[in-house]
N, C-alpha and C positions, 0 to 999 in steps of 0.2 A: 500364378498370381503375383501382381508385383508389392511391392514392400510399400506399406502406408508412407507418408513422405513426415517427416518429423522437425518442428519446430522449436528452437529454443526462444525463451521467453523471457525479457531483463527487465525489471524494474529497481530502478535506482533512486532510493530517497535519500535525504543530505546523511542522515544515518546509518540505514541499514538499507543492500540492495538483497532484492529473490531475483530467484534465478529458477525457473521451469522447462522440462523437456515435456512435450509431446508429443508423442507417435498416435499420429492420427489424431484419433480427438482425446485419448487416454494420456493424464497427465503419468509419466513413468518416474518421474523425482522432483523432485524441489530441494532448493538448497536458501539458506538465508546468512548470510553473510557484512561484516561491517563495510562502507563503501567508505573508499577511499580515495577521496578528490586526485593524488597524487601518483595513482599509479600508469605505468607506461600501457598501451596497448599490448606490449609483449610479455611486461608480467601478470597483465588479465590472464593473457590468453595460458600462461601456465598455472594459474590457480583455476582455471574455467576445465583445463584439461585435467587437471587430478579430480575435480568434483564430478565432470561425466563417468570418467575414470571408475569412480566405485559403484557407478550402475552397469558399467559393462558398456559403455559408451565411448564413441569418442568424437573430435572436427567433421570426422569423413560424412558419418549418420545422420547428419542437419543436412537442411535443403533449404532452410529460412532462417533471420534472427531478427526477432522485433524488439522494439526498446522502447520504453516509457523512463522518460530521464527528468530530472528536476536539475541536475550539477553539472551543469556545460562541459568542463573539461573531463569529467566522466563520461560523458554521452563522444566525444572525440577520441577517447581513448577507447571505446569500446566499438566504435568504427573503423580506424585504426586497425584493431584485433580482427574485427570482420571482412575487413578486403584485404588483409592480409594472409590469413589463416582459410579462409573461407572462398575468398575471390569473389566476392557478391557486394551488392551494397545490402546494409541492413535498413528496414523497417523502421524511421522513427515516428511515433507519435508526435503531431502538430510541427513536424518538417517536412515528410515528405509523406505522411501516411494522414487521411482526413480521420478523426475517431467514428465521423459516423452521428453524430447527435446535433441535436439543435441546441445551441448555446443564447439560454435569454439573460445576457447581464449585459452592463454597459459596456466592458473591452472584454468581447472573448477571447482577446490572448492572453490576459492576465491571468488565465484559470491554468492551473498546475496541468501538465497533461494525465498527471497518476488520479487525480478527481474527476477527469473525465471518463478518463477509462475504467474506475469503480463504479461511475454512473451507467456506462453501456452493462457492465456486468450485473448492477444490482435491475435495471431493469430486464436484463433477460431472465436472472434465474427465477426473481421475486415480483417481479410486475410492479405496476407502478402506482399512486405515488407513493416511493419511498426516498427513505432516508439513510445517507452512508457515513458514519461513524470511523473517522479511520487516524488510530493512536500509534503516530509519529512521530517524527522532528517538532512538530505540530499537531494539535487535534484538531482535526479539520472534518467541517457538517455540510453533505450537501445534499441539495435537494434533488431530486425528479419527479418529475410531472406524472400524470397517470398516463400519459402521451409520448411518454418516454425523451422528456426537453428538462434539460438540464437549466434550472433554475436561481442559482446559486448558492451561497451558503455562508459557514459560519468560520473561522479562525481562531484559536488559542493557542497560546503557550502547552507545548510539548509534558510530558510526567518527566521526563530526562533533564530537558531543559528547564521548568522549574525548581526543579530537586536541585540538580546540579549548582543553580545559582541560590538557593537556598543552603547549602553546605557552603559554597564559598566566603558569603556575605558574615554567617554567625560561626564566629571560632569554636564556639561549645558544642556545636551539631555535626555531629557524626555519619558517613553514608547508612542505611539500612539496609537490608533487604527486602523488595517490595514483595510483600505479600502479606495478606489479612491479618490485623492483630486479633489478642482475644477479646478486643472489649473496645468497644469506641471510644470510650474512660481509659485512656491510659495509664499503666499503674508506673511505665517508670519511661525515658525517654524516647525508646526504640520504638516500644509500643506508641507512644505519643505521634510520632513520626508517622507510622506506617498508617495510624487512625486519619492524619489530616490527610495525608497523600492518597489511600485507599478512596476512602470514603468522600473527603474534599472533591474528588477528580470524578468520582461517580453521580456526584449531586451536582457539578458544574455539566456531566452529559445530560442527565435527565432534566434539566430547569432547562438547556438550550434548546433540547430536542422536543418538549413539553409545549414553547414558543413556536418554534417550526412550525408544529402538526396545529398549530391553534393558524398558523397565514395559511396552511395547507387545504385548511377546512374540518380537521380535527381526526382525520386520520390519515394511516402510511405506515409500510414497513420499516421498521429500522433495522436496519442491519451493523456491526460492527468487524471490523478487519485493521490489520496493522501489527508489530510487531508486540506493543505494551497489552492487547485487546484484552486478553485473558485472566491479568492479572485483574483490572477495574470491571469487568464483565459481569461477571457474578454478583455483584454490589449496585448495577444500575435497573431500576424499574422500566426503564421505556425500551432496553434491548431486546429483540424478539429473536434476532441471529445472531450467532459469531460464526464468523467467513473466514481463516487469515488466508483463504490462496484466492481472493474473491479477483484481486488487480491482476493476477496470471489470469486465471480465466475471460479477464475483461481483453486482455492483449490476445489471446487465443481466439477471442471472437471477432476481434480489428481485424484480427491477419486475414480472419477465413472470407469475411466480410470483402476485405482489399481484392484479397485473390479469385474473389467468387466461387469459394468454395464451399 
């Protein structure tokens, strides 16, 4: 019997890129890693080689690499790495690979390829209509159809991102550690901090997502994924899932989709 053919899997947000191996249809690792606009194709390819590295992998065992990119000179550098190391061209989302969905907005290029590809994924595993929640650079809401047609969706300021400019702007305010305080009443300023950030950012998902399912017809799955998901997750009333490998499995169904597999 011959050896299942195995896929690596790249998703690059302005933040933070994953990275998935699958042999066959079995994801065998994931990795999450800071992206960094600035790196060459050939020092991917050596942080790509240590991280297959510690599953007992390595270049030879792929047969495909797909990409879902948002940072240009990221998505070049990881091409780059790929016809380099690989000798193939790799799979991009909305370059040379269709995701596959019907896109109803007014410019379907404007739509990130990483929301599309959460939308092919939230409707295969979850059916549809649902809604995908995904806490990034940006928290970003979009919809699908019960038809499986990408609808559009919603935009905010990142927990990073406005944390971050929130410590810059006030001299007195200190970084915290995001996780639940004891009391929504903060009793001194960490706790104060973590109560608007926590809870602030859990009550901006559920009011957005509350609006959604009201244009939707009043119901849909929501699902949530993204690197922050887990920390605000527990705190929102309208999340029914937390996914965070939901955008590999989206790119795992592009490829097989591409390939007719």
């Amino acid at each position: 019997m011959g050896r299942s053919a195995m896929l690596l899997a790249i998703d690059v947000g302005n933040t933070q890129t994953v990275i998935g191996a699958y042999r066959g249809e079995e994801l065998v690792g994931h990795w999450r890693i800071s992206t960094d606009a600035n790196k060459t194709g050939d020092e991917l390819a050596l942080y790509y080689q240590g991280f297959l590295g510690l599953k007992g992998l390595s270049f030879e065992d792929f047969d495909a690499v797909i990409i879902s990119s948002v940072v240009p000179s990221a998505t070049m550098a990881l091409e780059h790495m790929t016809r380099e190391y690989w000798e193939f061209e790799p799979l991009i989302v909305g370059h040379n690979v269709d995701p596959g969905i019907e896109i109803l907005v007014d410019n379907p290029r404007e739509v990130g390829p990483d929301r599309l590809v959460n939308a092919v994924a939230a409707y295969e595993r979850y059916g549809g209509p649902s809604i995908v929640v995904d806490f990034g650079t940006a928290t970003t809401f979009d919809a699908v159809s019960r038809h499986g047609q990408y609808l559009g969706g919603a935009i905010a300021p990142g927990i990073e991102v406005s944390t971050k400019a929130l410590f810059r702007a006030a001299a007195r305010l200190t970084k915290v550690e995001l996780q639940r305080p004891p009391s929504v009443i903060g009793k001194n300023t960490t706790w104060s901090l973590q109560s608007g950030i926590i809870f602030g950012f859990a009550g901006q998902v559920d009011r957005v997502v509350e609006m959604m399912l009201e244009e939707m017809g009043g119901e849909a799955t929501v699902i949530a994924t993204g690197g922050l998901a887990e920390v605000v997750v527990p705190e929102c009333r309208t999340v029914q899932h937390h996914d965070p490998l939901l955008t590999l499995y989206g790119l795992f169904l592009i490829y097989g989709r591409t390939r007719g597999a």
